[in-house]
KEVEX-338239 format. One line per 10 residues: number of its first residue (from 1); their letters; for each residue x, y, z of C-alpha. Coordinates in pm, 1 decimal. Example, Ala and Ser with C-alpha at 12.3 -4.5 7.8 and 13.67 -1.06 7.14 Angstrom:
BEGIN
1> AS> 1230.0:-450.0:780.0 | 1367.0:-106.0:714.0 .
//
This chain:
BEGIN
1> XXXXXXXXXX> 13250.7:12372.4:4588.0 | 12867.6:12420.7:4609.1 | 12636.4:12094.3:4653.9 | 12406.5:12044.7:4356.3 | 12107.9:11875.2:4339.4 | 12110.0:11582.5:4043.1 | 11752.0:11519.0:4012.1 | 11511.7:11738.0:3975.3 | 11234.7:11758.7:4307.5 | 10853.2:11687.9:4106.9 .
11> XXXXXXXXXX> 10573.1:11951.2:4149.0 | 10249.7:11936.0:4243.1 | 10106.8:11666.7:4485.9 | 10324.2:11511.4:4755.9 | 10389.9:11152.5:4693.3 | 10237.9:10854.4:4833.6 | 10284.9:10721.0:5181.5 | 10507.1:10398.4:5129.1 | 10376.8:10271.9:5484.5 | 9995.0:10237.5:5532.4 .
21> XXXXXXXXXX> 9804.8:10434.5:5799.2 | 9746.7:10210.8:6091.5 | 9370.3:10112.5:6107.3 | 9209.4:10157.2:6428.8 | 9147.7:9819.4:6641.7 | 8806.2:9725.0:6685.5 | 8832.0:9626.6:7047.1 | 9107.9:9823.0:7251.6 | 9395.6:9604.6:7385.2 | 9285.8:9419.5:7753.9 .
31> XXXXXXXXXX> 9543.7:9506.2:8018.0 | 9570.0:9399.8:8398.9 | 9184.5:9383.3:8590.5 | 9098.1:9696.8:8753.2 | 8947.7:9738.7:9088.2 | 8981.9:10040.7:9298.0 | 8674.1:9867.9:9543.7 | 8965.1:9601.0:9584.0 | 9286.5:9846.7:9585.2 | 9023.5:10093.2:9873.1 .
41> XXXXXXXXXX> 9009.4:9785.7:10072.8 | 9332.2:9666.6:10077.9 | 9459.1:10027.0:10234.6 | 9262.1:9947.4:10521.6 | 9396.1:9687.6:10625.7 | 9723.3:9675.8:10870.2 | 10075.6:9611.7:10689.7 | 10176.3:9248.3:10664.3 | 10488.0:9289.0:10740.0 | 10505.3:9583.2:11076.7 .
51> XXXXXXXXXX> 10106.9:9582.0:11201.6 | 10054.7:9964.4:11082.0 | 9727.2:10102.7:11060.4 | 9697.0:10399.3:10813.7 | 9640.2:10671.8:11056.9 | 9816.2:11031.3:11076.7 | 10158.6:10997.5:10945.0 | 10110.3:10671.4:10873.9 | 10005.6:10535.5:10509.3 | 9927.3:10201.2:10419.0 .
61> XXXXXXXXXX> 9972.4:10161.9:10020.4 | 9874.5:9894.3:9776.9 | 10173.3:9741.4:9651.0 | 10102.8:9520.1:9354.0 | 10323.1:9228.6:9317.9 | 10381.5:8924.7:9097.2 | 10264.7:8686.3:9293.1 | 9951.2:8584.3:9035.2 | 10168.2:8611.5:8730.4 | 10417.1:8836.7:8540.0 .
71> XXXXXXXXXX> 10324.8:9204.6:8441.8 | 10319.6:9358.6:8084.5 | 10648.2:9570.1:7994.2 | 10513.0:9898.3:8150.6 | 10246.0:9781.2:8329.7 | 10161.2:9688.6:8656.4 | 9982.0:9316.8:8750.6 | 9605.8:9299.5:8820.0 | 9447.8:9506.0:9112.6 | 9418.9:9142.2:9272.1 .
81> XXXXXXXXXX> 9790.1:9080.3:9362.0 | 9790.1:9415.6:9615.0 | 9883.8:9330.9:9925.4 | 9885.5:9613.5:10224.7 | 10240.3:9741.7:10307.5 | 10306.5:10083.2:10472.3 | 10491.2:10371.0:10265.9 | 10859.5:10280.8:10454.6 | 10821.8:9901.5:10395.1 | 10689.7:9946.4:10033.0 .
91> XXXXXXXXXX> 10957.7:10186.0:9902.4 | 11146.8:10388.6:10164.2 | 11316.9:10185.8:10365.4 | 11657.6:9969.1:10277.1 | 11410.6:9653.4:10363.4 | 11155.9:9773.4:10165.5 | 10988.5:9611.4:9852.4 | 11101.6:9822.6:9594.8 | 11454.6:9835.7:9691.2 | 11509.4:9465.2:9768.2 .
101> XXXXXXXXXX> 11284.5:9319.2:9487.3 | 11002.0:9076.8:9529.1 | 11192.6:8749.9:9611.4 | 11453.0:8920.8:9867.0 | 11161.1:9082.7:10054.7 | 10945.3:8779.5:10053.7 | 11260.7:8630.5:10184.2 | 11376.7:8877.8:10417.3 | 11031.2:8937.8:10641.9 | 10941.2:8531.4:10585.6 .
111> XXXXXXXXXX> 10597.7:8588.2:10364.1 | 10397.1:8374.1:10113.7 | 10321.4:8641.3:9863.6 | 10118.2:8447.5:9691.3 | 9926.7:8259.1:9954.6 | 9870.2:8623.9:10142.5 | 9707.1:8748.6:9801.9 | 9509.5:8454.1:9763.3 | 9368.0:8504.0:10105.9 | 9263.4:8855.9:10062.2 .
121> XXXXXXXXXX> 9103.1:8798.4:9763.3 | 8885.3:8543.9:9959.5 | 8847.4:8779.4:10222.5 | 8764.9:9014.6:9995.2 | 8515.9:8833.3:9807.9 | 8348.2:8653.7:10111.2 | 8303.9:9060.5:10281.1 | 8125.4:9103.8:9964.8 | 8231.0:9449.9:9922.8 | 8287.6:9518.6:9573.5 .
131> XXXXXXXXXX> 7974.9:9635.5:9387.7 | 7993.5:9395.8:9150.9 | 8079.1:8994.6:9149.3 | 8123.9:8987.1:8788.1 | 8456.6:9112.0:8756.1 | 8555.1:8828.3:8967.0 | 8396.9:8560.8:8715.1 | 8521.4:8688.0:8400.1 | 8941.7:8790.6:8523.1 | 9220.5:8577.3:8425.4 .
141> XXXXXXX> 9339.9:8552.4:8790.0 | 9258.4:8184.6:8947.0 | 8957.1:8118.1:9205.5 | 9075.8:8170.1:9536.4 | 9179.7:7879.1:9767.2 | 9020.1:7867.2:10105.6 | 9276.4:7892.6:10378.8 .
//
Protein backbone atom coordinates (compact mmCIF):
# COMPACT_ATOMS: atom_id res chain seq x y z
CA UNK A 1 0.00 0.00 0.00
CA UNK A 2 1.38 3.43 -1.14
CA UNK A 3 2.50 6.07 1.68
CA UNK A 4 0.37 9.21 1.58
CA UNK A 5 1.12 12.37 2.70
CA UNK A 6 -1.72 13.79 5.39
CA UNK A 7 -0.93 17.35 5.36
CA UNK A 8 -0.53 19.30 2.76
CA UNK A 9 3.48 20.85 2.27
CA UNK A 10 2.74 25.15 2.16
CA UNK A 11 4.01 27.15 -0.89
CA UNK A 12 5.90 29.92 -1.26
CA UNK A 13 8.63 31.03 1.28
CA UNK A 14 10.53 28.48 3.36
CA UNK A 15 9.72 28.73 6.96
CA UNK A 16 11.50 30.29 9.71
CA UNK A 17 14.67 29.06 11.31
CA UNK A 18 13.47 27.74 14.85
CA UNK A 19 17.25 28.13 16.08
CA UNK A 20 18.87 31.63 15.76
CA UNK A 21 22.01 32.23 13.66
CA UNK A 22 24.96 32.32 15.93
CA UNK A 23 26.26 35.98 16.24
CA UNK A 24 29.81 36.43 15.71
CA UNK A 25 32.01 37.01 19.05
CA UNK A 26 33.47 40.25 19.40
CA UNK A 27 36.83 39.10 20.63
CA UNK A 28 37.94 35.54 19.32
CA UNK A 29 38.32 32.86 22.06
CA UNK A 30 42.16 33.13 23.91
CA UNK A 31 43.89 29.76 23.68
CA UNK A 32 47.43 28.57 25.00
CA UNK A 33 50.43 31.63 24.60
CA UNK A 34 52.26 31.36 21.47
CA UNK A 35 55.91 31.68 21.00
CA UNK A 36 57.81 30.16 18.22
CA UNK A 37 61.09 32.63 19.52
CA UNK A 38 60.57 30.29 22.68
CA UNK A 39 59.61 26.82 20.84
CA UNK A 40 63.16 27.95 18.13
CA UNK A 41 65.09 28.06 21.25
CA UNK A 42 64.15 25.25 23.00
CA UNK A 43 65.27 22.92 19.78
CA UNK A 44 68.60 24.05 20.39
CA UNK A 45 69.17 22.97 23.24
CA UNK A 46 70.49 19.20 24.09
CA UNK A 47 67.69 16.57 25.24
CA UNK A 48 67.12 16.38 28.97
CA UNK A 49 66.89 13.17 29.17
CA UNK A 50 70.06 11.44 26.52
CA UNK A 51 72.47 14.79 25.90
CA UNK A 52 71.50 14.92 21.98
CA UNK A 53 72.31 17.79 20.02
CA UNK A 54 70.07 18.25 16.90
CA UNK A 55 72.57 17.54 14.28
CA UNK A 56 72.23 15.16 11.07
CA UNK A 57 69.93 12.42 11.93
CA UNK A 58 69.38 13.70 15.00
CA UNK A 59 66.23 16.02 15.93
CA UNK A 60 65.59 17.66 19.02
CA UNK A 61 61.66 18.51 19.24
CA UNK A 62 59.63 20.66 21.54
CA UNK A 63 57.51 18.53 23.50
CA UNK A 64 54.89 20.49 25.36
CA UNK A 65 53.86 19.09 28.59
CA UNK A 66 51.57 19.78 31.54
CA UNK A 67 53.78 20.73 33.80
CA UNK A 68 52.28 24.63 34.08
CA UNK A 69 48.71 23.46 34.01
CA UNK A 70 46.15 21.28 32.13
CA UNK A 71 45.51 21.75 28.29
CA UNK A 72 42.13 22.58 26.55
CA UNK A 73 40.28 19.38 25.00
CA UNK A 74 42.19 19.56 21.63
CA UNK A 75 44.71 21.74 22.42
CA UNK A 76 48.08 21.73 23.38
CA UNK A 77 49.51 23.82 26.77
CA UNK A 78 51.32 27.16 26.31
CA UNK A 79 54.60 27.37 24.19
CA UNK A 80 56.19 27.85 27.81
CA UNK A 81 55.90 24.22 29.13
CA UNK A 82 58.33 22.83 25.99
CA UNK A 83 60.99 21.18 27.18
CA UNK A 84 63.85 19.74 24.59
CA UNK A 85 63.55 15.93 24.02
CA UNK A 86 64.94 14.17 20.88
CA UNK A 87 62.42 12.52 18.26
CA UNK A 88 63.08 8.68 19.91
CA UNK A 89 62.61 9.93 23.53
CA UNK A 90 59.57 12.17 22.63
CA UNK A 91 57.52 9.60 20.68
CA UNK A 92 59.44 6.67 19.18
CA UNK A 93 60.83 4.85 21.60
CA UNK A 94 58.93 2.34 24.28
CA UNK A 95 60.50 4.98 27.00
CA UNK A 96 59.40 7.73 25.24
CA UNK A 97 56.92 10.54 26.34
CA UNK A 98 54.13 9.86 24.31
CA UNK A 99 53.97 6.25 24.87
CA UNK A 100 54.52 6.20 28.65
CA UNK A 101 52.53 9.42 29.52
CA UNK A 102 53.78 12.39 31.42
CA UNK A 103 53.97 10.98 35.02
CA UNK A 104 55.61 7.45 33.96
CA UNK A 105 58.30 9.32 31.97
CA UNK A 106 58.94 11.91 34.56
CA UNK A 107 59.20 8.85 36.67
CA UNK A 108 61.08 6.60 34.59
CA UNK A 109 64.28 9.04 33.52
CA UNK A 110 64.00 10.82 37.32
CA UNK A 111 62.95 14.59 36.01
CA UNK A 112 61.17 17.62 37.61
CA UNK A 113 59.03 18.57 34.69
CA UNK A 114 58.01 21.35 36.13
CA UNK A 115 61.09 22.71 37.80
CA UNK A 116 63.07 21.99 34.23
CA UNK A 117 60.33 24.30 32.51
CA UNK A 118 60.56 26.82 35.03
CA UNK A 119 64.25 27.02 34.50
CA UNK A 120 64.17 27.47 30.83
CA UNK A 121 61.82 29.97 30.92
CA UNK A 122 64.34 31.90 33.16
CA UNK A 123 66.97 31.02 30.94
CA UNK A 124 65.07 32.03 28.34
CA UNK A 125 64.04 35.26 29.56
CA UNK A 126 67.44 36.26 31.22
CA UNK A 127 69.21 35.40 27.25
CA UNK A 128 66.75 37.94 26.31
CA UNK A 129 66.04 36.42 23.07
CA UNK A 130 62.54 36.81 22.28
CA UNK A 131 61.74 40.08 20.47
CA UNK A 132 59.41 41.06 22.71
CA UNK A 133 59.12 41.02 26.80
CA UNK A 134 55.54 41.70 26.73
CA UNK A 135 54.23 38.45 26.07
CA UNK A 136 55.92 37.43 29.16
CA UNK A 137 53.99 40.17 31.36
CA UNK A 138 50.62 39.71 30.13
CA UNK A 139 50.51 35.22 29.95
CA UNK A 140 48.71 33.31 32.48
CA UNK A 141 51.82 31.14 33.16
CA UNK A 142 53.54 32.12 36.72
CA UNK A 143 56.93 34.29 37.00
CA UNK A 144 59.71 32.09 36.91
CA UNK A 145 61.58 30.97 40.09
CA UNK A 146 65.29 31.47 40.13
CA UNK A 147 67.11 28.21 40.51
Amino acid sequence: MPLRRTARLPRGLPPKRQTPVPKKRLRPRRGPDRNPDYLAWIRTLECVVCARMSCGATVIEAAHTNALGRRGIGQKTTDFSAVPLCAAHHRERLDSYHRLGEQRFAQKHGIDLQELVLGLQTRFWEQGLSGTRDCRESAAIPKPISL
